[in-house]
PyMOL Python script that loads the backbone (N, CA, C, O; Angstrom):
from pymol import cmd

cmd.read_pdbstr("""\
ATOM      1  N   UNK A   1       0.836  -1.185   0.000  1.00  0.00           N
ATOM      2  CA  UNK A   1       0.000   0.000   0.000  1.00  0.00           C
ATOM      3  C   UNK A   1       0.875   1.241   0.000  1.00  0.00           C
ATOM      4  O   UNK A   1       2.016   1.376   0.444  1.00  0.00           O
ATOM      5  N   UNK A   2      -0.144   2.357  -0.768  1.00  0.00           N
ATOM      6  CA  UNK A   2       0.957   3.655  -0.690  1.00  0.00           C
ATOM      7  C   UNK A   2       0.626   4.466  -0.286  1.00  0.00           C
ATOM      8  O   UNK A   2      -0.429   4.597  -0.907  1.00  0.00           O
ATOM      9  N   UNK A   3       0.701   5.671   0.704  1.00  0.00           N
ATOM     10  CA  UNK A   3      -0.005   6.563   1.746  1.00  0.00           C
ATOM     11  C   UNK A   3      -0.774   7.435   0.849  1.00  0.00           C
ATOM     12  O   UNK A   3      -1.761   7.992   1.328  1.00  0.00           O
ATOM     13  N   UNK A   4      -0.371   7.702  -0.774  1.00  0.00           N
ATOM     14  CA  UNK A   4      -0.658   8.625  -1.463  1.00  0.00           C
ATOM     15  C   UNK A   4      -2.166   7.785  -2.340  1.00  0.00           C
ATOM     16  O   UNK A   4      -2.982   8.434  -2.994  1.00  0.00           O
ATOM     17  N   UNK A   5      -2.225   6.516  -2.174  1.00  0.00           N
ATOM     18  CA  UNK A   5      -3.416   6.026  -2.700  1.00  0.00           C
ATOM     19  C   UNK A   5      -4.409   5.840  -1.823  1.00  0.00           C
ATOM     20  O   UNK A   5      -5.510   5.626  -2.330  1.00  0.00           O
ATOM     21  N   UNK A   6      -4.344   5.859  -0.683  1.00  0.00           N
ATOM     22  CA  UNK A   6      -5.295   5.448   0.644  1.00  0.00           C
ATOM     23  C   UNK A   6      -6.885   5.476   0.254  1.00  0.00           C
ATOM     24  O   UNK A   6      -7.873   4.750   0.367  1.00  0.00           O
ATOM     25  N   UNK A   7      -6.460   7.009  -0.380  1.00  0.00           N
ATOM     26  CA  UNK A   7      -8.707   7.395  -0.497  1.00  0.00           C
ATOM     27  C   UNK A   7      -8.923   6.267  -1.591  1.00  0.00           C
ATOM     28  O   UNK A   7      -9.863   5.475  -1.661  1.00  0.00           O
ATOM     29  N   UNK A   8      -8.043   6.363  -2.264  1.00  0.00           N
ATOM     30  CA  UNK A   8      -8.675   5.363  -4.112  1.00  0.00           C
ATOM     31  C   UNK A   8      -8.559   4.252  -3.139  1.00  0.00           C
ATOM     32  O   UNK A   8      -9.676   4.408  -2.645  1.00  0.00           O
ATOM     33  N   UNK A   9      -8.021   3.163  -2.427  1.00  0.00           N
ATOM     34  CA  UNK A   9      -7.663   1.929  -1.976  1.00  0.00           C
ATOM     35  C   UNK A   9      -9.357   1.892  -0.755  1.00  0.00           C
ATOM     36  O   UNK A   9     -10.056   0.910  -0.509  1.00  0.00           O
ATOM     37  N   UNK A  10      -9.532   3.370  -0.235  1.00  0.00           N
ATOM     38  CA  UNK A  10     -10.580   2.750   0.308  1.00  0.00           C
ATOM     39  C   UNK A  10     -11.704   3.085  -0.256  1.00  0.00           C
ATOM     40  O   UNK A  10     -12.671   2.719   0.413  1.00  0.00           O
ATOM     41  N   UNK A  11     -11.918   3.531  -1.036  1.00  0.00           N
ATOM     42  CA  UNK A  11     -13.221   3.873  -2.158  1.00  0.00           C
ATOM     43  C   UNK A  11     -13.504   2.176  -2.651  1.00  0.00           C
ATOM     44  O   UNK A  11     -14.449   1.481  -2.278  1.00  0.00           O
ATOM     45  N   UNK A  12     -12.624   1.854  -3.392  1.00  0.00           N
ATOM     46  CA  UNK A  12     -12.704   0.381  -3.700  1.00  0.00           C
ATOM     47  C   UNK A  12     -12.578  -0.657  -3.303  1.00  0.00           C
ATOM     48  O   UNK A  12     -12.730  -1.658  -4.004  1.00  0.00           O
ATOM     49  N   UNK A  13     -12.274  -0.677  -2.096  1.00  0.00           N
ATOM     50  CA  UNK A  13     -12.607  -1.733  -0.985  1.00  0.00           C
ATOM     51  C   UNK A  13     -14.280  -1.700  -0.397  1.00  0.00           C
ATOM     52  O   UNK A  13     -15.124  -2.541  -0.089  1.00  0.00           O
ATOM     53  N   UNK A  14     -14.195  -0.331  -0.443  1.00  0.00           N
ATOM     54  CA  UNK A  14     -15.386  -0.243   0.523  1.00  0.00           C
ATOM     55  C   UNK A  14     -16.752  -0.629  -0.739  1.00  0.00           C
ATOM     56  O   UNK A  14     -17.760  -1.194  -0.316  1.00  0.00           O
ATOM     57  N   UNK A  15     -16.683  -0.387  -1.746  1.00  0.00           N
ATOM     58  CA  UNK A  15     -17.612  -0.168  -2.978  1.00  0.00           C
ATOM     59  C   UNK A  15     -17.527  -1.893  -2.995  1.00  0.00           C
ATOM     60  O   UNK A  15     -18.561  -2.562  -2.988  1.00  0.00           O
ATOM     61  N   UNK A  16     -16.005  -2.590  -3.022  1.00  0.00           N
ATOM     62  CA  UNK A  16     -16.486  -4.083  -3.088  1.00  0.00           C
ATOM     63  C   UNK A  16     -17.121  -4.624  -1.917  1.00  0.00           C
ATOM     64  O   UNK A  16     -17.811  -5.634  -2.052  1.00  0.00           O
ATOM     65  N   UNK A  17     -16.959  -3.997  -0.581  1.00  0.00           N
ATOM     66  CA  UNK A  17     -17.713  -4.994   0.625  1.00  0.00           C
ATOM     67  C   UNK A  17     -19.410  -4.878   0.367  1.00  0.00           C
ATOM     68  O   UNK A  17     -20.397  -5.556   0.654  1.00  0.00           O
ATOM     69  N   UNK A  18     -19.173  -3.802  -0.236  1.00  0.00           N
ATOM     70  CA  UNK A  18     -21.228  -3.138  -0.460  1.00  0.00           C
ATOM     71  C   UNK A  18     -21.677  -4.251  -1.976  1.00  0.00           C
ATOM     72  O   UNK A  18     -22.733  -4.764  -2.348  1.00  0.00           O
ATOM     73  N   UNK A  19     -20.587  -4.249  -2.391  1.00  0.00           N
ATOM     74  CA  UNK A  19     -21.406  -5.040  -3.987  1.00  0.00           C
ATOM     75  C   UNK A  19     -21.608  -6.748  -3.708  1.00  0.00           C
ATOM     76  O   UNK A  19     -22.583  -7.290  -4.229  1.00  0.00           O
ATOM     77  N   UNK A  20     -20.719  -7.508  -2.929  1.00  0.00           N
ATOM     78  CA  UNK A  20     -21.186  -8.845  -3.008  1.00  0.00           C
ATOM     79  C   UNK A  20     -22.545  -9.148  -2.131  1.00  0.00           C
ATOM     80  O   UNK A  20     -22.978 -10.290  -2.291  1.00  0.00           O
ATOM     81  N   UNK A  21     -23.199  -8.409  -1.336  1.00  0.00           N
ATOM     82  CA  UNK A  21     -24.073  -8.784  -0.393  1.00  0.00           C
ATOM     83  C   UNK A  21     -25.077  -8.348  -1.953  1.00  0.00           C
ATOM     84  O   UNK A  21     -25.437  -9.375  -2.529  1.00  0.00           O
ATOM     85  N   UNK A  22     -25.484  -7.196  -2.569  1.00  0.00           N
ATOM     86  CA  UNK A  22     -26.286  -7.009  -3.288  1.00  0.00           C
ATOM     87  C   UNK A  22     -26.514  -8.315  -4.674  1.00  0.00           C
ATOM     88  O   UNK A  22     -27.437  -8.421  -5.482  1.00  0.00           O
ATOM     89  N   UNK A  23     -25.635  -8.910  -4.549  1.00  0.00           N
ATOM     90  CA  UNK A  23     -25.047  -9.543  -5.511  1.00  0.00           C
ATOM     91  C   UNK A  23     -26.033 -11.430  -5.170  1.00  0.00           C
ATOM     92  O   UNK A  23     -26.898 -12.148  -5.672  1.00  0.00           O
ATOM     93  N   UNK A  24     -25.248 -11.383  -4.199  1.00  0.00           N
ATOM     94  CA  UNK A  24     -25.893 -12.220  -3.154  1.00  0.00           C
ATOM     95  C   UNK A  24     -27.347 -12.262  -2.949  1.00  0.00           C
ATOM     96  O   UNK A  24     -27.873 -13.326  -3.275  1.00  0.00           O
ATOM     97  N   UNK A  25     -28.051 -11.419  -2.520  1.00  0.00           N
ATOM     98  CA  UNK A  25     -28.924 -11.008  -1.968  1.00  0.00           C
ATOM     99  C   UNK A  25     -30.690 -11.642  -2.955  1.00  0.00           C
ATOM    100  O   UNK A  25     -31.784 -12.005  -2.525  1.00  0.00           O
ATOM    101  N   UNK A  26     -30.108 -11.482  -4.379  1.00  0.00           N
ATOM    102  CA  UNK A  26     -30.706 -11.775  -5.342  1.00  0.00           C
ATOM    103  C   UNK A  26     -31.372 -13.632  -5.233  1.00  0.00           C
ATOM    104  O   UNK A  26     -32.409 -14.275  -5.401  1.00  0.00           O
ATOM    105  N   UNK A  27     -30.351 -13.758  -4.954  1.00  0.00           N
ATOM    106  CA  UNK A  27     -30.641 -15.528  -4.914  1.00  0.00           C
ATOM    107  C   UNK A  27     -30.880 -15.713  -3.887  1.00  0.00           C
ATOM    108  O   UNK A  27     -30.884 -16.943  -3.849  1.00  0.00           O
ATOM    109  N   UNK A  28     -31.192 -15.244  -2.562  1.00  0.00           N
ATOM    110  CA  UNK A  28     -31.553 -15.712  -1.561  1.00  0.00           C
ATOM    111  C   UNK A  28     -33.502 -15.877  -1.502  1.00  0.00           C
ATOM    112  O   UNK A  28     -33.989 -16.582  -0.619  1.00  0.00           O
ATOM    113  N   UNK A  29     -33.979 -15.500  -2.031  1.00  0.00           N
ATOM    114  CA  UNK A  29     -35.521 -15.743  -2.169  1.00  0.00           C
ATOM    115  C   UNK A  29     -35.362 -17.154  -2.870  1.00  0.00           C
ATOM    116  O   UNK A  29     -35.981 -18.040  -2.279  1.00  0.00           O
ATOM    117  N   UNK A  30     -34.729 -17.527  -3.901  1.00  0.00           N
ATOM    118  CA  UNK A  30     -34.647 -18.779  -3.959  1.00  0.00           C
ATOM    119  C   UNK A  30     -34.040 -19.997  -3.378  1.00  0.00           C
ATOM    120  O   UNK A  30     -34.035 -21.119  -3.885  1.00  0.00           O
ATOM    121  N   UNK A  31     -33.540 -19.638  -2.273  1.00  0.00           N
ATOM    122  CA  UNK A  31     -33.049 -20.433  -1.174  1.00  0.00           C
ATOM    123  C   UNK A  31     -33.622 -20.361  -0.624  1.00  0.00           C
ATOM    124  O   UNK A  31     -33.315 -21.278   0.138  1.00  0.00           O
ATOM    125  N   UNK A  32     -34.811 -19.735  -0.058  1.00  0.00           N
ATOM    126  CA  UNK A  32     -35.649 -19.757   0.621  1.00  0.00           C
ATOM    127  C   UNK A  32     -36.616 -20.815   0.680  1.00  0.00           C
ATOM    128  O   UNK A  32     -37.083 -21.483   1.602  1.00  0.00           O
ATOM    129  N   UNK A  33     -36.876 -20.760  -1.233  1.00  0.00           N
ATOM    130  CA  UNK A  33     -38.247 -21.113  -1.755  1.00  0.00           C
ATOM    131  C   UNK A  33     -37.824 -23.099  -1.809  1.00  0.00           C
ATOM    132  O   UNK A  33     -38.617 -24.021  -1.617  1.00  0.00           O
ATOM    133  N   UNK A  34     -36.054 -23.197  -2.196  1.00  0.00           N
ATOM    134  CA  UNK A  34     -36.357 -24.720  -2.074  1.00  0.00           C
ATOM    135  C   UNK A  34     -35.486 -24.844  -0.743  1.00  0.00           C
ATOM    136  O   UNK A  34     -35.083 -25.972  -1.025  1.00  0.00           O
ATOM    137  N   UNK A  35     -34.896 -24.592   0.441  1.00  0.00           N
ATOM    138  CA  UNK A  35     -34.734 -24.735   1.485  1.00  0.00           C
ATOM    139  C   UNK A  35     -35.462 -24.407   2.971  1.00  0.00           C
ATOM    140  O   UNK A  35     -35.314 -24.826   4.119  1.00  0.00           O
ATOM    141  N   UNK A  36     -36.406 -23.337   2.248  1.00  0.00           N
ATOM    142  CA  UNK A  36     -37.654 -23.010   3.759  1.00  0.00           C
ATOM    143  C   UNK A  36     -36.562 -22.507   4.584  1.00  0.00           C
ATOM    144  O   UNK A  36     -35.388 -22.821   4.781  1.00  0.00           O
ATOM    145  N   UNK A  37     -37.562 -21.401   5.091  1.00  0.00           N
ATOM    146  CA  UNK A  37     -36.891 -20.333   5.913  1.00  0.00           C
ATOM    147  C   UNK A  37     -36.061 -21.191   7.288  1.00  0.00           C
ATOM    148  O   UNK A  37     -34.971 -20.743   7.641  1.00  0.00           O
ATOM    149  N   UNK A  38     -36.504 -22.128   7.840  1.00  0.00           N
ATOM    150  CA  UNK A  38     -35.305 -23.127   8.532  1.00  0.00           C
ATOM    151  C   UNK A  38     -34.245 -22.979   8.260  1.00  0.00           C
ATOM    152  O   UNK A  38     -33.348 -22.301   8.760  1.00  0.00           O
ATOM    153  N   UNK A  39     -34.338 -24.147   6.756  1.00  0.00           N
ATOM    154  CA  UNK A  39     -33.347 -24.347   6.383  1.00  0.00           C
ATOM    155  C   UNK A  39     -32.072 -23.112   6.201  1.00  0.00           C
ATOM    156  O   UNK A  39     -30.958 -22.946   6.699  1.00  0.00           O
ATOM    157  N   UNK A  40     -32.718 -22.557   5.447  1.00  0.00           N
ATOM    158  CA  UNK A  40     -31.938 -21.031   4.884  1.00  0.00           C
ATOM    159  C   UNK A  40     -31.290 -20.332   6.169  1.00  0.00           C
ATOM    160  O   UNK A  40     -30.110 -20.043   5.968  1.00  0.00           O
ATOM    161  N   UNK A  41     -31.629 -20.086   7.075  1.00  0.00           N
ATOM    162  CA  UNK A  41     -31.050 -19.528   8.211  1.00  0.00           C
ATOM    163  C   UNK A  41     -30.029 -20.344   8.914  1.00  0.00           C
ATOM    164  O   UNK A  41     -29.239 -19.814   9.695  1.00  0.00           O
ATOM    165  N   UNK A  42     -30.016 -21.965   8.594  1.00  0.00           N
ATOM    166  CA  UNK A  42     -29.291 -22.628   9.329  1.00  0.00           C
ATOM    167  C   UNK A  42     -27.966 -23.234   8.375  1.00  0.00           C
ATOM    168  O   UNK A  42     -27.028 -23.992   8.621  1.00  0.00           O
ATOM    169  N   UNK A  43     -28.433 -22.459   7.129  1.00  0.00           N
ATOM    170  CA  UNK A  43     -27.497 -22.524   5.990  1.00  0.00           C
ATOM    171  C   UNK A  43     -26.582 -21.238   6.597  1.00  0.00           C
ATOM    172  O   UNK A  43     -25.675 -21.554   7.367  1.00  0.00           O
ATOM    173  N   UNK A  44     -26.753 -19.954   6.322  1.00  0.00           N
ATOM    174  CA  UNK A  44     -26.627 -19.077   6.735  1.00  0.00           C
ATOM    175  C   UNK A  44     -25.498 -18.828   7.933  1.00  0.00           C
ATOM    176  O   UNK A  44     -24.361 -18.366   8.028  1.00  0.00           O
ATOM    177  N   UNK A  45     -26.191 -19.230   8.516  1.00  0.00           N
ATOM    178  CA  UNK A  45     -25.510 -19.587  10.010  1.00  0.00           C
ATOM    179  C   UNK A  45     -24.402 -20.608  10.039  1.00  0.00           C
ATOM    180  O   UNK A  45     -23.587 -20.500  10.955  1.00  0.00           O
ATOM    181  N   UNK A  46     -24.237 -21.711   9.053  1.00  0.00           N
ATOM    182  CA  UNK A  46     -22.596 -22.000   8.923  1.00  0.00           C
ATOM    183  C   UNK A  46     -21.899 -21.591   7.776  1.00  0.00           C
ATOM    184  O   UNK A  46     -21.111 -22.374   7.246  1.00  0.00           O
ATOM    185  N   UNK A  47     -22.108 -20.342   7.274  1.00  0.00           N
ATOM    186  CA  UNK A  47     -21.734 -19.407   5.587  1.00  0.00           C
ATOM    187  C   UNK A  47     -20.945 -18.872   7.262  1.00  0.00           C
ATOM    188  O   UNK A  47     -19.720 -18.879   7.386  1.00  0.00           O
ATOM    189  N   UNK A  48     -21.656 -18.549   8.137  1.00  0.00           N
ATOM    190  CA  UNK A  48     -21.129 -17.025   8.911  1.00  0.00           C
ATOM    191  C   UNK A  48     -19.915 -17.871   9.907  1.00  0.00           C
ATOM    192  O   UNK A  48     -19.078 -17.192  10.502  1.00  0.00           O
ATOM    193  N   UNK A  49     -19.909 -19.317  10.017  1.00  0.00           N
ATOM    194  CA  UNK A  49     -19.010 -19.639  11.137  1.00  0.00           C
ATOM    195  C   UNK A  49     -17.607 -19.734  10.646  1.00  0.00           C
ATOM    196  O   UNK A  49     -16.967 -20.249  11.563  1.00  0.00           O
ATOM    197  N   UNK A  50     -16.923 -19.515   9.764  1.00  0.00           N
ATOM    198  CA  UNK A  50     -15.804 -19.305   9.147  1.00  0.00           C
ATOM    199  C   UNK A  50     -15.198 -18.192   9.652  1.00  0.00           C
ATOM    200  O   UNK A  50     -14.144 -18.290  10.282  1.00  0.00           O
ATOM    201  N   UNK A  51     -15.832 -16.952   9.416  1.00  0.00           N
ATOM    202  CA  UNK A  51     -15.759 -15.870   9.769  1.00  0.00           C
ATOM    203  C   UNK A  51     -15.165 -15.631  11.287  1.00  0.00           C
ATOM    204  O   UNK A  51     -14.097 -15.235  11.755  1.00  0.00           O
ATOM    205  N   UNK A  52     -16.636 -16.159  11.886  1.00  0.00           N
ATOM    206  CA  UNK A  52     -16.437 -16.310  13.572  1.00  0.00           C
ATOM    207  C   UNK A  52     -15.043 -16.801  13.761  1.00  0.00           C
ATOM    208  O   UNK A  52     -14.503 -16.184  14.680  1.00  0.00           O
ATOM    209  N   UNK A  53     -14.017 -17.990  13.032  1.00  0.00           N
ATOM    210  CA  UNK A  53     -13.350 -18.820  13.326  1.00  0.00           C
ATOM    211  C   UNK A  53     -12.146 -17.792  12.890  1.00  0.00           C
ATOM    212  O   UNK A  53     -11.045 -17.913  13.425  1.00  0.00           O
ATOM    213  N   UNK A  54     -12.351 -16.921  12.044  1.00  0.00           N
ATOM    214  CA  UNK A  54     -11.120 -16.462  11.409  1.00  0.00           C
ATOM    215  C   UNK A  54     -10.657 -15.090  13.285  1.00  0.00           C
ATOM    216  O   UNK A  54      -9.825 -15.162  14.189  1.00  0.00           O
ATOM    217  N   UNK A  55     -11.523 -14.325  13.013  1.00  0.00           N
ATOM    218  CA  UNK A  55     -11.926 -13.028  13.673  1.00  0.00           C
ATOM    219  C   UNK A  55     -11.312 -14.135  15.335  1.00  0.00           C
ATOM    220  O   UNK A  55     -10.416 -13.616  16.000  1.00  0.00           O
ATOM    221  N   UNK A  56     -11.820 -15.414  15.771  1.00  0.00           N
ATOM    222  CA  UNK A  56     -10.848 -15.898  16.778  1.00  0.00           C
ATOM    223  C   UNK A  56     -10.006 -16.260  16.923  1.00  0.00           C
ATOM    224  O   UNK A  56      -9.651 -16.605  18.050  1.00  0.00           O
ATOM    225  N   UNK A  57      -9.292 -16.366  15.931  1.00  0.00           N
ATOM    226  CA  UNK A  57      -8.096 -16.694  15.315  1.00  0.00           C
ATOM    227  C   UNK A  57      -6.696 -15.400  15.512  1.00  0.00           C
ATOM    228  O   UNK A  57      -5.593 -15.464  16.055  1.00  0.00           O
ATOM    229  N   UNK A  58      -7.415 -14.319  14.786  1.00  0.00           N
ATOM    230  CA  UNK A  58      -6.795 -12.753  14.505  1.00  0.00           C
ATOM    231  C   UNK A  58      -6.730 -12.652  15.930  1.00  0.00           C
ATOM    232  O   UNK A  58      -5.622 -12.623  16.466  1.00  0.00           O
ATOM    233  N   UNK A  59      -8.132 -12.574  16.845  1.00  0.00           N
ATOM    234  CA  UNK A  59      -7.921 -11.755  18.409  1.00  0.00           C
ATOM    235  C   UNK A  59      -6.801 -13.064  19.237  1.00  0.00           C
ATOM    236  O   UNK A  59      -5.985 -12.390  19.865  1.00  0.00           O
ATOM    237  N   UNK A  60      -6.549 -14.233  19.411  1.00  0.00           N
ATOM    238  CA  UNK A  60      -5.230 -15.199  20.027  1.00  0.00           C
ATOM    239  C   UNK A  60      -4.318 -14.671  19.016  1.00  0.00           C
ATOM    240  O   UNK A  60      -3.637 -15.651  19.319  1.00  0.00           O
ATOM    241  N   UNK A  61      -3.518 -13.977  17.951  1.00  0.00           N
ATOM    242  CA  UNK A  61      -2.915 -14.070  17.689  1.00  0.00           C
ATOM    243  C   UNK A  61      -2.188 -12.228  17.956  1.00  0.00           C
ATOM    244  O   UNK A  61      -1.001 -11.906  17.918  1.00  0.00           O
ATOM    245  N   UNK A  62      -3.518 -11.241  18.234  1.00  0.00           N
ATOM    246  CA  UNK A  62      -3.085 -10.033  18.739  1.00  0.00           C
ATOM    247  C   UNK A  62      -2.074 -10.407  20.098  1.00  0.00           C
ATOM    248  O   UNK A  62      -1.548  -9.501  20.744  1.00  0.00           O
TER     249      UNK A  62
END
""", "prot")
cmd.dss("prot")
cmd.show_as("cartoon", "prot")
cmd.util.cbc("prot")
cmd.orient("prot")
């Protein structure tokens, strides 16, 4: 990274964290429709435990 690109580096970071959820977001009525709102949330809910695992990972390693 270069101190002189910062704004462009976070314009386009930030523009990609906003575009995959919209992206996403589209196909989730059809996960709905053949997994039922159960299912879909409990899908969901191990999409998100990776995350959880990484983020405990980063804070033992601060």
């Amino acid at each position: 990274t270069n101190i002189s690109f910062t704004a462009v580096q976070y314009a386009i970071f930030s523009s990609l964290m906003t575009l995959l959820p919209k992206l996403l977001g589209g196909y989730s009525g059809t996960l709905v429709e053949q997994l039922g709102y159960p299912g879909f949330f409990i899908f969901t809910t191990i999409l998100g435990l990776p995350v959880l695992l990484i983020i405990n990972s980063a804070k033992k390693q601060r």
